[in-house]
N, C-alpha and C positions, 0 to 999 in steps of 0.2 A: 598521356600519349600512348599511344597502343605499340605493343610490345615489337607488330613489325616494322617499326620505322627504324632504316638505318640509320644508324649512329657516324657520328664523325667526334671521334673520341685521340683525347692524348695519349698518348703512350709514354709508359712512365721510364721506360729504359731511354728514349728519346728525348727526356728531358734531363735524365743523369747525365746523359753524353753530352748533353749543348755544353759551349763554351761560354766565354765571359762576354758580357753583354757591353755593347758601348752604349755609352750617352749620348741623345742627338738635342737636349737642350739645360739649360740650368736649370729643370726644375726636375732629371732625372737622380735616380741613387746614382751612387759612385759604383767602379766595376766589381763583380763580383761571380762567382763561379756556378751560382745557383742563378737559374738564368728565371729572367719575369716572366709571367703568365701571358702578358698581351703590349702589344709597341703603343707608339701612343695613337690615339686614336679608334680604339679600338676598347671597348667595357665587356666588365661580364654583368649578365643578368641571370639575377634565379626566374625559377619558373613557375605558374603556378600561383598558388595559398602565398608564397611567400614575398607575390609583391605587393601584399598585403593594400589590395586597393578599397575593401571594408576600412571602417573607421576601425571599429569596434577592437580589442585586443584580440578578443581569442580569435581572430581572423590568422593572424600569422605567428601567435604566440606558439603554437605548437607544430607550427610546418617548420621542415629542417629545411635547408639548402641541399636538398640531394638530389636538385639538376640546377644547373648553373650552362646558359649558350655563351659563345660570341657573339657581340651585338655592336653595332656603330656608337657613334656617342650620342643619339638620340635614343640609344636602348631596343631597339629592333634586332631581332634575331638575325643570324646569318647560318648559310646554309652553304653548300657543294651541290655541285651537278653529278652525275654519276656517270654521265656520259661524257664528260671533258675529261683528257688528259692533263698527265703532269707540268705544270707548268702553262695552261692554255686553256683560254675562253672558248666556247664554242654556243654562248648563248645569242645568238643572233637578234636583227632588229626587232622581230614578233614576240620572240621569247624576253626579249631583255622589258617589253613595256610588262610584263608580267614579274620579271626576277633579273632586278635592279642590281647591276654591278657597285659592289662595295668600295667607291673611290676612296682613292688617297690623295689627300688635299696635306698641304707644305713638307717641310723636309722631310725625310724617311730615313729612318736605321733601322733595316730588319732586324728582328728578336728571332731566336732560338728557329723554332720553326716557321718562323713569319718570314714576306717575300711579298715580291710587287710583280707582278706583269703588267708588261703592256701590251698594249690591242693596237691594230693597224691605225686607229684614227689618233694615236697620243696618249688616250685616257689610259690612269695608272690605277689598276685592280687588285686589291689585297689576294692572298692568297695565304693557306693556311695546309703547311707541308704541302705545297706544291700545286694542291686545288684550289682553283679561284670560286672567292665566295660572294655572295649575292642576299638580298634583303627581297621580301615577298610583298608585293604590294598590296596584300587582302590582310597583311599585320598591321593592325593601329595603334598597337600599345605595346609598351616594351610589357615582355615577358608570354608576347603573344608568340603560338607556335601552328605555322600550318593554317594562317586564319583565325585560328582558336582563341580568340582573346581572355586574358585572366579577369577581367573586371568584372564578368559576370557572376565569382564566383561570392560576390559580398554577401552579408546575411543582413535579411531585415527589410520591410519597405522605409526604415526612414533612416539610408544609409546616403541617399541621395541617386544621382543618377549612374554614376558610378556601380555601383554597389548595388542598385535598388533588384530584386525579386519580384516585377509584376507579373510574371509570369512562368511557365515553367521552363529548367535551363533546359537547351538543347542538345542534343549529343556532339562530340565532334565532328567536326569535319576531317576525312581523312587525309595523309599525310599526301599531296598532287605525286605521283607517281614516278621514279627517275629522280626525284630529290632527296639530301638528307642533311640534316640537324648537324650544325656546326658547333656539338657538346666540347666544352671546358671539364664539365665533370660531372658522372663518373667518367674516372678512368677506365682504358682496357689497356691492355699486351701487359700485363704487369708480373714481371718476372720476380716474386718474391715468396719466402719461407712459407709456409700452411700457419694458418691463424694471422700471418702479418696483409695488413693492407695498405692502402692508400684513400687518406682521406684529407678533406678540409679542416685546419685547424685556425679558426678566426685568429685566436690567441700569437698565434703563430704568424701570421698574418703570408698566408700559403697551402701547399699542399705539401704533408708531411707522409711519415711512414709512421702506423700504430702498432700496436700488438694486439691480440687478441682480448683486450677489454675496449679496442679504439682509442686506449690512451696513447698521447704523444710519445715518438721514443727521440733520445737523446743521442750523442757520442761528443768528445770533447775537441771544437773545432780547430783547436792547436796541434792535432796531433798527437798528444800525451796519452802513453797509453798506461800510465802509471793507477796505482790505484786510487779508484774514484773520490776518495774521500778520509780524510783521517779519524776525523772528528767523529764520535757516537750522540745522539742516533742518527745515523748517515740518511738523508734522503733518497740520495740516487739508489736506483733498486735492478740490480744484472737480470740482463733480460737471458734468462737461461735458456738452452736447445737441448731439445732431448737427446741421448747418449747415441742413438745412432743415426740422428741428424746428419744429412750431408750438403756441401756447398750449395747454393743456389743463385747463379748473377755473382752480384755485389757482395752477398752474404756469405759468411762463413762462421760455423762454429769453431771455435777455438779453447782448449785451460785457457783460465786467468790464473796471476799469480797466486792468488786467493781459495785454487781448486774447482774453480768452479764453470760446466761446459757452458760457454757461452757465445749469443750472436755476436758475429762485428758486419759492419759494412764499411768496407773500401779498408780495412783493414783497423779502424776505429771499433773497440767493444761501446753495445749499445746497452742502455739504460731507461729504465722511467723511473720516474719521479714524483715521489709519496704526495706528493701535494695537490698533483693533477687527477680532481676527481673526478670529473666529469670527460666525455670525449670533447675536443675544442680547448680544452683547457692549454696553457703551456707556460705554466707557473716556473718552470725551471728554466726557461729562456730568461738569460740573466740575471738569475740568480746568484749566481757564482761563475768569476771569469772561465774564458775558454769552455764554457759548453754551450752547443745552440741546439735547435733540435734540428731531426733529418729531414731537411728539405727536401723536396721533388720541383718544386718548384715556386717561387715568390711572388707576393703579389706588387704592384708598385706602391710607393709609399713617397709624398713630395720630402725634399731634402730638409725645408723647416719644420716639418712634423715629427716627434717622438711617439713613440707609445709606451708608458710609465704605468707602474704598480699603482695602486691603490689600496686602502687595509680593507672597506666592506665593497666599491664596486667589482675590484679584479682590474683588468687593463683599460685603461680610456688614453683616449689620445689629446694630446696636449701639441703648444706650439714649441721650438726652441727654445725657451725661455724657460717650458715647465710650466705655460700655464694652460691649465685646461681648458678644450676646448667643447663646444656644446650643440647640442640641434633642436631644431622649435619643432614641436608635434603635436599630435594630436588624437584624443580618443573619446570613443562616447563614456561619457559620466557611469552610466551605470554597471560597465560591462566591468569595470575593475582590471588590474594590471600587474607587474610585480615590482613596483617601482622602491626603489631602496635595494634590490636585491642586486646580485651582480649579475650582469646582462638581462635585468629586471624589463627593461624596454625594449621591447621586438621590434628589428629595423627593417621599417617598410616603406618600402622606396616613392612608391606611388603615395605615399602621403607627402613626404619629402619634395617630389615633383608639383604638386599640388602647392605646396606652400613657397618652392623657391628662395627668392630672395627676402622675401616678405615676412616677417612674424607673425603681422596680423595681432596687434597688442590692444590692449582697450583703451592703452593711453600710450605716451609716447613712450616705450621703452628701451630706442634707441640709443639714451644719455647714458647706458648702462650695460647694453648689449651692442657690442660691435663689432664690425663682421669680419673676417678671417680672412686676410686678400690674398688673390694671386699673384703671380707675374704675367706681366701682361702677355706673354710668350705660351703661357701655361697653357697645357693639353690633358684632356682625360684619358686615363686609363685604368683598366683596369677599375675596380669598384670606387675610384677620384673621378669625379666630373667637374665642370669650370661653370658656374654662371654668371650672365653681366648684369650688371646691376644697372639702374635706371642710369647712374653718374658717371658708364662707360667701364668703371673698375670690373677687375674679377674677380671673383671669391669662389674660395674652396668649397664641396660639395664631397660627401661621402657616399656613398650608396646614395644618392643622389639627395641628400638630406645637408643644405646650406649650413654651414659652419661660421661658430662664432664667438667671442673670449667674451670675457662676465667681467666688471669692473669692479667686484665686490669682489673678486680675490686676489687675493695683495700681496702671493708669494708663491714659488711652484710648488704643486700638488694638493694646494686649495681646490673644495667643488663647492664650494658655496650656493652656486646657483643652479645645482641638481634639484630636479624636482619643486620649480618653482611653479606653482600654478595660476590660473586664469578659470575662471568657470563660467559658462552661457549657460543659463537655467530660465526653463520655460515651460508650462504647464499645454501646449498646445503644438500641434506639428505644423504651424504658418510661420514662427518665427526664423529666421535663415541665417547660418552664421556660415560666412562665404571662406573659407579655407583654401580657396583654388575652384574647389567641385564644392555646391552648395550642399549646407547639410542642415535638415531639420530636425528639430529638438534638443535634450541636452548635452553638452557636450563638455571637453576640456580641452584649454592650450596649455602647454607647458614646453619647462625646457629641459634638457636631460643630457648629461655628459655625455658626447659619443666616445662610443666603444668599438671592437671590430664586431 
């Protein structure tokens, strides 16, 4: 997207200050200080490489999530008028058959910055800090921005239609003028130390505060401000400030008992943690009681879902039970992937979308994979979406990838069914293996713990 599109960005002070969120049905969390990313009814999509609508792996194995919109739950971007006030539509009948008001269909509990208005005629329009948002009617695909859809960006002519390159891509379309991008993330107004930021940590399952390597930082959420650790060799690791460091916001250097000048926020000394090697990472979330890491802000998580350790994948998500849960995917054979690895499978939505409720097995392999239900009450948010199934039920959906328990493990924290494969091989580009969007040539189904 080109650099002058205005942004409609969080601000990260505005999300320390929300208050505790309520619940508007039994499939939300319980209350809590760190306020959600999105009410229900409302998803985020990345953008871009990363809704991985190529089969192939390297299509979104190496794109990061570093644009993430608001998007309805069919995954359409949402945007702001520039010229509405706070609190009020002003897109009239010409304008709206162009930029489609954002309804809100059944109960509503505003979240943090989220809000309703209503219009003279009754209809109830989302609104985000105060700007009502709207959906573009030249978007076909979630992740599409301004027109600009991502599916063109697949590699290969035998990626399918989706995906396919017969031609050369086009440049953008510019951003329609008076409009702008209802971004999730990045953040701006972020009142925080030099080197510290604010980033997405899957692991974390939100947006945290890092240090200057982007790793997750900690503080201990009991309030304890004793020393972090008795035991040698400590993991927790004091996130030091230089000697003539001064307050900033939340932050403050302070001695510890230990001697040593360090950050706190909100009066908490902050920490990372030896084990968090990568940025995303957030291995010391429950680790050891009373420490979580520094939220900015959470993302929704249904009440029977957990997300547990693992010794080689890292975190996957499991039911209440502990038992793991899984997603059916898809890639071309030859392109290779890093499957075994922890977050070895790049989560791409538009494959997910494409396959649904459907596996798509070469035999029946439903006696063994079964799917992950909802409440029939259940609402998306946030990276949860809801699908029906042909039998009216609903099932869970992650980044829009159907979810499902494996009957070959027989205790929690089993993955028995990680990396289970399926191969279509075929020496010609007529044969067609229908995955949602048809694809020629060879290819692979499999299944794969999901993870964040």
């Amino acid at each position: 997207m080109k650099a002058a599109y205005k942004i409609l960005c969080l601000a990260a002070a505005s999300f320390a200050a929300a208050g505790a969120i309520a619940a508007e049905s039994k499939n939300a969390e319980s209350k809590n200080t760190v306020p959600l990313a999105t009410p229900f009814g409302i998803t985020l999509q990345p953008l871009g490489l990363a809704q991985g609508y190529g089969l192939d792996k390297t299509t979104a194995s190496g794109v990061p999530r570093d644009k993430i919109v608001f998007a309805t739950v069919e995954g359409l971007t949402l945007y702001t008028r520039d010229a509405d006030p706070i609190g009020a539509s002003t897109c009239g009948a010409e304008c709206a058959n162009t930029w489609i008001p954002a309804k809100v269909s059944g109960k509503v509990t505003p979240v943090a910055n989220w809000s309703v208005i209503t219009q003279a005629d009754g209809t109830k329009q989302w609104a985000f800090k105060g700007k009502a948002l709207y959906t573009f009617v030249d978007d076909i695909d979630p992740g599409s921005v301004g027109g600009n859809t991502p599916a063109r960006f697949g590699r290969g002519p035998l990626i399918g239609p989706r995906g396919q390159r017969s031609a050369s891509i086009p440049k953008d379309k510019p951003m329609p003028e008076g409009w702008s991008v209802a971004y999730f993330f990045p953040t701006s107004g972020q009142n925080l130390p030099p080197g510290f930021e604010i980033r997405e940590a899957e692991d974390a399952l939100g947006l945290v505060v890092a240090d200057n390597h982007q790793h997750t930082l900690y503080a201990r959420a009991d309030g304890n401000k004793t020393e972090a650790c008795k035991a040698r060799p400590c993991k927790w690791q004091p996130v030091k400030a230089p000697q003539m460091a001064e307050a900033v916001g939340e932050f403050k250097p302070q001695w510890s008992a230990g001697g040593i000048y360090q950050w706190t926020y909100k009066g908490n000394a902050l920490y990372a943690y030896a084990d968090d090697l990568l940025p995303g990472y957030a291995e010391g979330d429950g680790a050891e009681p009373g420490w979580e890491p520094v939220r900015i802000v959470k993302y929704f998580k249904p009440s029977n879902v957990v997300l547990q350790n693992t010794p080689k994948l890292g975190k996957v998500f499991a039911d209440a039970q502990g038992m793991t849960l899984y997603a059916r995917d898809a890639f071309i054979y030859q392109s290779g992937s890093g499957h075994g690895l922890r977050h070895g499978s790049p989560i791409r939505p538009a494959v997910g979308r494409d396959l649904k409720t459907d596996p798509r097995c070469k035999e029946d392999c439903l006696a063994k994979w079964k799917p992950f239900l909802a409440p029939a009450d259940a609402e998306a948010n946030g990276n949860w979406n809801v699908y029906t199934r042909p039998d009216g039920q609903k099932q869970w959906a992650y980044q829009d990838y159907a979810l499902w328990t494996f009957t070959g493990d027989q205790k929690p924290g089993d993955i028995y069914g990680n990396d289970e494969y399926e191969y279509y091989v075929s020496h010609d580009t007529t044969t067609v293996v229908d995955i949602g969007t048809p694809y020629y040539g060879p290819m692979t189904m499999y299944w794969i713990a999901a993870h964040p």
